[in-house]
C-alpha positions as CSV (number, residue, x, y, z in Angstrom):
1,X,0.0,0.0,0.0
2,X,2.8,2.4,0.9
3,X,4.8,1.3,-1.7
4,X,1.8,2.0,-4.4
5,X,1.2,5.6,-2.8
6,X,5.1,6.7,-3.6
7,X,4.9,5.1,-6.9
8,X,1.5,7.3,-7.7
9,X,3.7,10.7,-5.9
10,X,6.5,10.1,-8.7
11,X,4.0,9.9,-11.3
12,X,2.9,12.8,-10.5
13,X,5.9,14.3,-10.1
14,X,6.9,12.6,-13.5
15,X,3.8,14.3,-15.1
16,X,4.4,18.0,-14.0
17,X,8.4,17.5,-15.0
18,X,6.8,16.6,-18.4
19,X,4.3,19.3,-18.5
20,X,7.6,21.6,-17.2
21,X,10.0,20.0,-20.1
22,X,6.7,20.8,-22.4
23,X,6.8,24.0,-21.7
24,X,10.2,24.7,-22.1
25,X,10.2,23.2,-25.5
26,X,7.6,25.1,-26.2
27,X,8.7,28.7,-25.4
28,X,12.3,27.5,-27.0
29,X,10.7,26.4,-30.1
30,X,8.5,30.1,-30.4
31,X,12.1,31.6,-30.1
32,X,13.6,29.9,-32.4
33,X,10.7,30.9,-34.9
34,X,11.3,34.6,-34.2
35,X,14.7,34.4,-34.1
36,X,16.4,37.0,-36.4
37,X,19.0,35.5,-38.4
């Protein structure tokens, strides 16, 4: 039971890392697009 409930915690945390690296990518790629060369 324990065991499960830190398993469910780092999916969480998992999930709003990847909503975090998301993000990131996101904003990054929008530079890149605007970027003057």
């Amino acid at each position: 039971m324990l065991s499960r409930a830190v398993a469910g915690g780092e999916g969480i945390i998992n999930y709003e890392l990847g909503i975090m690296n998301w993000e990131v990518a996101r904003i990054n790629k929008s530079n890149l697009l605007t970027a003057d060369y």
